[in-house]
C-alpha positions in Angstrom: 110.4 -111.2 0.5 112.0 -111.7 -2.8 109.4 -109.5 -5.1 108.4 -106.4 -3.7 106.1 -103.3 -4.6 105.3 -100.4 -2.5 102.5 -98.1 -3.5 100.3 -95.1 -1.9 96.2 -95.2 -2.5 94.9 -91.9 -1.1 95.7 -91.6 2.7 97.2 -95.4 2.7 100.5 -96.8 2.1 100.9 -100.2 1.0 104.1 -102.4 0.7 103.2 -106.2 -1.1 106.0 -108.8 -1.0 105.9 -111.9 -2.9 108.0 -115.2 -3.3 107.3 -115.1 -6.4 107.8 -111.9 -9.3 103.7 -112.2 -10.9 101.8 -110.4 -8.2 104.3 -107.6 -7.4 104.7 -107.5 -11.4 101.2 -107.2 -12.2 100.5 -104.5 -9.5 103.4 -102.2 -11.1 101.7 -102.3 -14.5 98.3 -101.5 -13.4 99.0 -99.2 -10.5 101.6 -97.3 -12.6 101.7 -93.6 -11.9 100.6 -94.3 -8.2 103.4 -92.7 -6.0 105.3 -95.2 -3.7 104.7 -95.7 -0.3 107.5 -93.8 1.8 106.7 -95.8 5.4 103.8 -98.3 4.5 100.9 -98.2 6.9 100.8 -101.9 5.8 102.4 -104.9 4.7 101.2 -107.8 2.5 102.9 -111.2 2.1 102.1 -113.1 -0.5 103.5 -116.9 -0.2 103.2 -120.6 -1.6 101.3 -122.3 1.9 103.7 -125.5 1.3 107.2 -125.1 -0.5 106.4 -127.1 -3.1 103.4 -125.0 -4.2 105.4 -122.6 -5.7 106.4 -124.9 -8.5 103.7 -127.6 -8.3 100.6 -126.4 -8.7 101.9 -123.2 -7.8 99.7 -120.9 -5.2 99.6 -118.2 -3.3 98.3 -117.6 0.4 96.9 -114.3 1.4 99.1 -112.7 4.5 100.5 -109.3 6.2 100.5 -107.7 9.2 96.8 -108.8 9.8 95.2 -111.9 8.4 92.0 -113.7 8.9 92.9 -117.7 10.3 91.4 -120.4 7.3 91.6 -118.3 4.5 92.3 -120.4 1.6 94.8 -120.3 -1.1 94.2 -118.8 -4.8 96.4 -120.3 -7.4 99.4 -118.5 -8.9 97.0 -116.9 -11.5 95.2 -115.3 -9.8 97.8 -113.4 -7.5 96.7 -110.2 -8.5 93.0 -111.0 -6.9 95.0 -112.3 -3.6 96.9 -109.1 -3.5 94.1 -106.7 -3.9 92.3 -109.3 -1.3 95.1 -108.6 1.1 95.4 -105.0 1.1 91.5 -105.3 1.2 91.7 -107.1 4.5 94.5 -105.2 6.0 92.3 -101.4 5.5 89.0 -103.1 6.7 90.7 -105.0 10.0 93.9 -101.9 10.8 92.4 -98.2 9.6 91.4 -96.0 12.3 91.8 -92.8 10.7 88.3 -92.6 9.1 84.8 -94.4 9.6 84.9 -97.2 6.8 81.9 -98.4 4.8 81.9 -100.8 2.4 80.7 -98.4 -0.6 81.9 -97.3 -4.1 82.2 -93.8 -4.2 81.7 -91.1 -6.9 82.1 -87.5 -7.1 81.0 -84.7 -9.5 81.3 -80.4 -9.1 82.6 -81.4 -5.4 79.4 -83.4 -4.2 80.2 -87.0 -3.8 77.6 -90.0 -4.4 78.6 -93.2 -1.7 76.8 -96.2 -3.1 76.4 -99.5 -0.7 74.4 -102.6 -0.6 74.8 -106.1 -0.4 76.8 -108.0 -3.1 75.7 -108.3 -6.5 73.2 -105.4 -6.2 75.3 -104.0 -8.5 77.2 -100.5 -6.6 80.9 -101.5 -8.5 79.6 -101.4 -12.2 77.4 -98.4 -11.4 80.6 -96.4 -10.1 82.9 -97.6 -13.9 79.6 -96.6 -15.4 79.4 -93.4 -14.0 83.2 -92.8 -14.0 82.8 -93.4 -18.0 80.5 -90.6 -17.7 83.1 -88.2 -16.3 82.7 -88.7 -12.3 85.4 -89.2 -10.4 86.3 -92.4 -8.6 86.6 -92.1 -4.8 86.8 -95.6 -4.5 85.1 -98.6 -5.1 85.8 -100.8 -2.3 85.7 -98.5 0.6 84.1 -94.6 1.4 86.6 -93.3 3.9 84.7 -90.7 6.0 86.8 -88.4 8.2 85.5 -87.6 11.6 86.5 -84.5 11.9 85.4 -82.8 9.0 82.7 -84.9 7.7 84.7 -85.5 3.7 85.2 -88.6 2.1 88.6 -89.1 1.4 89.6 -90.8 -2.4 91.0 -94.0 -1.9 90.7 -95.3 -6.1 92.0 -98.9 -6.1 91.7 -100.9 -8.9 87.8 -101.6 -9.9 86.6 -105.5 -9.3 83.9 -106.2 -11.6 82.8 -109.6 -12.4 81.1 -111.7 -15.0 78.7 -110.0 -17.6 79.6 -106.5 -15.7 83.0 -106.5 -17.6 81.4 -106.2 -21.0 79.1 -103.8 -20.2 81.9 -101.5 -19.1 84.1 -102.3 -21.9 81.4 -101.3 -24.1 81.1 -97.8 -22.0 84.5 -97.4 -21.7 86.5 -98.1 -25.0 89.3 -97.1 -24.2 89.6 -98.2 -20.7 93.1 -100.0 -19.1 92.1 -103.5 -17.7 93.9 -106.2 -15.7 93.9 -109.9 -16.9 91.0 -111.8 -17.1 90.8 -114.4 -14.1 88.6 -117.1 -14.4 86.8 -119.0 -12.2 87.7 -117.6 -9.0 85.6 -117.7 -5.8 83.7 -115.1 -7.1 83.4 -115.9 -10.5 85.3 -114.3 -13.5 87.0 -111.5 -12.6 88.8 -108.0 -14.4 90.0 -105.3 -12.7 89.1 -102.1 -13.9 92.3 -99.1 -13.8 90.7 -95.9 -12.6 91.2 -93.1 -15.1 93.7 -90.5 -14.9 91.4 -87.5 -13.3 90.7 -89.8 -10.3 94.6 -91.0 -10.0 95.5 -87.1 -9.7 92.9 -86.3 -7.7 93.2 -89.3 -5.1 94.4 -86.7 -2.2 91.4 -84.2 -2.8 88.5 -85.0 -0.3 84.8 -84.3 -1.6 81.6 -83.6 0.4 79.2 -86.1 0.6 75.9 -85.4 -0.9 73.9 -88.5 -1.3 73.5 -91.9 -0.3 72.2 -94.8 -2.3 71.3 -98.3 -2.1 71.2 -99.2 -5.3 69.2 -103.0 -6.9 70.6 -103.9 -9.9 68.0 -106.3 -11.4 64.4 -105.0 -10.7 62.0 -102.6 -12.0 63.2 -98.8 -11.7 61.9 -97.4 -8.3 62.5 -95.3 -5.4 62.2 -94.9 -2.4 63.4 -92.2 0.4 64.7 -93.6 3.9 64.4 -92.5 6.8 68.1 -91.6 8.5 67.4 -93.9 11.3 67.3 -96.9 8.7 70.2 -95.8 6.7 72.2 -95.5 10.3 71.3 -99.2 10.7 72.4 -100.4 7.6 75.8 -98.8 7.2 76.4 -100.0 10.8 76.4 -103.2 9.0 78.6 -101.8 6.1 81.3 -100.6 8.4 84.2 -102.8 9.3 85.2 -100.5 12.1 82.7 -98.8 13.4 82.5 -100.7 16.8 86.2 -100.0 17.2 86.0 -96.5 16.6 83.4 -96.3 19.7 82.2 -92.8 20.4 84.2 -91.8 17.7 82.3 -93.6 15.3 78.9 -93.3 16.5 79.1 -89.4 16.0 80.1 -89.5 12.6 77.7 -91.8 11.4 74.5 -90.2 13.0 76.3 -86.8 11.5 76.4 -88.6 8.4 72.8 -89.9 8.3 71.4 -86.7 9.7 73.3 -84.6 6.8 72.8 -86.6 4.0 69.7 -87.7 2.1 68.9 -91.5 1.8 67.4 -93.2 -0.8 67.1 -96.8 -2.2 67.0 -97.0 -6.2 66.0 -100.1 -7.7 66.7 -100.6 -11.4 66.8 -102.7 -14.4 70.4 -101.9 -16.2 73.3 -99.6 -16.0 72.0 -97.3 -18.4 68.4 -96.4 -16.2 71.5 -97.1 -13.2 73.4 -94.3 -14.2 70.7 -91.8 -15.0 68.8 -92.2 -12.0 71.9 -91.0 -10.1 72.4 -87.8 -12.3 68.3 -87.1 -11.9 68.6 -87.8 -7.8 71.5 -85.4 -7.9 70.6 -82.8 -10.6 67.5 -82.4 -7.8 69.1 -82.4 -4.8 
């Protein structure tokens, strides 16, 4: 395609092409200082779904080497959330390399903290929170667990934090490096978050994994330990390729569960948020 920006994220290589120069554009700026991809593991294609879209109305439709059938165009604005869609979609439907759960990850003196729930419950402000606090980002969108060894590997994309969780970071992080504000998207008002320099440089250094939480942003503080065989349930259901990893994938997870400690932490705002995870790991 015309517009064109390669970039590597950890273990995985990404080449975005555009017909138009604002995605590709907007992904240089904020993923600036990530090496380039030599030979791309995947491809995104980012394209008006009618000729004319690209000058009236102008949109984008989400595409690569695998794509979902219906998705439905985002307007021109917000190509940056279609790209980081895309690449999204190409990791959770084409990586085999390591078990993937949909997590944000953390890391701190070489333990690492993999933080999953359902959406909203509040995993992607806790992990700017904590990276504000001097953790290093993993990743927020994925926890890339090697079989073979049993480390998560970094994969620090850009941080998607929506609505009243952007000002609660910005006041944490002053100094922070933010994409455009995009409004009213299908999930709201969206920023994207840059991750900070230590987790840039150190997005090819794998950490062991030392805790697992299900955080609730919203209630009253509490916790409460799980037992591994509910924990193995639920990140069945976290996992975009477990079932296609077969054996593979089964023995890493019940290693995982087995190995490390569950627990499910309920609380009202970041601040409790991010000291409950330094007390559950200052005890461990």
């Amino acid at each position: 395609m015309r517009h064109a920006h390669s970039l590597k994220v950890g273990p995985v290589g990404f080449r975005i092409g555009s017909d138009r120069a604002e995605p590709p554009a907007q992904l240089r700026a904020l993923y600036a200082g990530y090496p380039a991809a030599d030979v791309p593991d995947f491809t995104v294609r980012l394209a008006a779904p009618r000729p004319w879209r690209r000058w009236l109305r102008p949109q984008v439709a989400i595409g690569g080497d695998l794509t979902l059938p219906g998705a439905v165009p985002l307007p021109l604005a917000q190509g940056l959330l279609a790209a980081e869609m895309a690449m999204n979609l190409q990791v959770a439907l084409g990586w085999r390399r390591h078990l993937l759960l949909h997590a944000s990850v953390v890391e701190r003196d070489g333990r690492a903290v993999v933080m999953t729930g359902e959406s909203g419950a509040g995993k992607s402000t806790l992990a700017a929170l904590l990276m504000g606090q001097g953790w290093r980002l993993l990743g927020d969108e994925f926890a890339m667990l090697a079989p073979d060894t049993g480390l998560l590997h970094p994969h620090p994309r850009l941080v998607s934090l929506k609505n009243e969780s952007v000002a609660a970071v910005a006041a944490a992080i002053p100094d922070a490096t933010w994409g455009p504000w995009l409004r009213a998207t299908p999930k709201g008002d969206i920023r994207h978050l840059v991750p900070d320099a230590r987790s840039r440089v150190l997005a090819d250094v794998p950490a062991r994994p030392a805790l697992l939480l299900f955080p609730r942003f919203g209630a009253a503080f509490a916790t409460r330990r799980m037992l591994p065989s509910e924990a193995f349930v639920r990140l069945t259901q976290a996992s975009t390729n477990y079932v296609n990893l077969a054996e593979l994938g089964f023995l890493a997870l019940t290693s995982f569960v087995r190995q490390v400690p569950a627990i499910a932490v309920d609380y009202p705002d970041g601040v409790t948020g991010v000291r409950a995870v330094e007390d559950l790991c200052a005890a461990l």
